[in-house]
C-alpha positions, 0 to 999 in steps of 0.5 A, spaced: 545 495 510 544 503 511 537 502 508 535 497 512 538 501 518 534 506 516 528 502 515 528 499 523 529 506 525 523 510 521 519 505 523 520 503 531 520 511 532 513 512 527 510 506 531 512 509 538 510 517 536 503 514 533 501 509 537 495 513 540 493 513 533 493 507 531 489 505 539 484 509 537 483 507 529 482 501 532 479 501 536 473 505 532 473 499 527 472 494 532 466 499 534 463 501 527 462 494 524 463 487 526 469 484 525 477 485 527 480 492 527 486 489 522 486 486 515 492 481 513 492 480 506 498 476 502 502 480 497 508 478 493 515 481 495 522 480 494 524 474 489 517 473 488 516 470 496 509 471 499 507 474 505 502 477 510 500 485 509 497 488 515 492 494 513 487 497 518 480 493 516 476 497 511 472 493 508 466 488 511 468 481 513 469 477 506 469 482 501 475 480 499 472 473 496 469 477 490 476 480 488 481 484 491 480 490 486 476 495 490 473 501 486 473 508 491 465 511 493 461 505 487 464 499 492 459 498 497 464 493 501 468 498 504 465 502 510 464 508 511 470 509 516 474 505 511 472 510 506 475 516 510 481 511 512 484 510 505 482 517 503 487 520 508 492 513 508 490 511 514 489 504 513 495 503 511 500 505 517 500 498 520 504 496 514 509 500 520 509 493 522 510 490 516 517 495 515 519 492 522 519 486 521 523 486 515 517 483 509 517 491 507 521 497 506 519 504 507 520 506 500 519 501 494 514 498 489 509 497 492 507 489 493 501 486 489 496 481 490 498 474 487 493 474 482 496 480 479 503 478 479 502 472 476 500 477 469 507 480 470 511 479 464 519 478 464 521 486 463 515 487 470 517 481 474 524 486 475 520 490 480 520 482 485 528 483 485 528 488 489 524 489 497 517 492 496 515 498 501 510 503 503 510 509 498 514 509 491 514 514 484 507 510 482 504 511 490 504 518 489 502 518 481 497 514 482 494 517 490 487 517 486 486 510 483 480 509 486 477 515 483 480 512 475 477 505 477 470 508 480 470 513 473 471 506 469 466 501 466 470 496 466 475 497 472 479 491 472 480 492 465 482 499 466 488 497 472 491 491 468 491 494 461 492 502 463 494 503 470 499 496 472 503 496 467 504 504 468 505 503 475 510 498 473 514 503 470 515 508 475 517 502 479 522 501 474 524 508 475 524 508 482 529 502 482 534 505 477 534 511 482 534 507 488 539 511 495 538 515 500 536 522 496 531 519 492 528 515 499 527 522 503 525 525 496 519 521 496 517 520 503 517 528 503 513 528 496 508 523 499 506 526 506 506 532 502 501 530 497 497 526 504 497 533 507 493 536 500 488 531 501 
């Protein structure tokens, strides 16, 4: 309940105090390449139940039709607004949204696609049992993922073998350690990490 309360609160007030922010990112996607100002993406969440994540667009409409891995400065589908939007999180902040109405908390495993969830063991599905969100311990490990897939000749490869199964277990950690100390921890830890950047 108090995490929940605290969800609804962080977020209405982020929303509110970035909401110039979010008007003039979407507005300058909408104007540097066609298509809409927001992506929507199923992810899987608490319990194993699917649902619609909000992102800022990205990448060029239906790039996602040839998989949802995408590999930092090599992938050509992304846009070079989009490039700066990841770099510094940016696209992730309609995810604000996503907290608000419930589907997401600020601080949890963040949610995979279903084509990958599907490769989760019995051990990994334990991270379903709790609700996804925007940052965790493996959010702020794995801030440069982009950079170890572009590095890989093999970038699938690499993330489910290496990378999942690694970000999985920070999951993991995080929910042994779930509270309110460890929730402000790791907000704190990563806008400093956004800020190095």
């Amino acid at each position: 309940m108090i995490k929940r309360l605290f969800d609804i609160v962080f977020s209405f007030f982020s929303i509110l105090i970035l909401s110039p922010v979010l008007i003039v990112i979407s507005i300058i996607v909408l104007i540097t390449s066609k298509g809409g100002s927001f992506y929507r993406q199923v992810r899987v969440g608490k319990k194993e139940k699917e649902f619609i994540l909000y992102k800022f667009r990205s990448m060029r409409i239906g790039a996602d039709k040839s998989g949802p891995l995408t590999i930092g400065m090599r992938d050509n589908r992304i846009t070079k607004i989009g490039h700066f939007l990841r770099k510094y999180k940016l696209d992730e902040l309609p995810q604000l949204f996503n907290v608000l109405i419930g589907n997401m908390s600020i601080v949890g495993p963040r949610p995979e696609v279903p084509h990958y969830v599907a490769l989760y063991d019995t051990e990994q599905k334990k991270v379903l049992q709790v609700k996804p969100g925007l940052t965790d311990y493996a959010s702020i490990v794995y801030s440069e993922e982009n950079k170890l897939l572009e590095s890989s000749a093999t970038p699938e490869e690499t993330y489910i073998k290496k990378i999942m199964p690694a970000k999985l277990k920070l999951n993991m950690r995080y929910i042994n350690e779930m509270g309110l100390v460890t929730d402000m921890k790791i907000i704190f830890k990563t806008i400093g990490k956004i800020l190095r950047h």
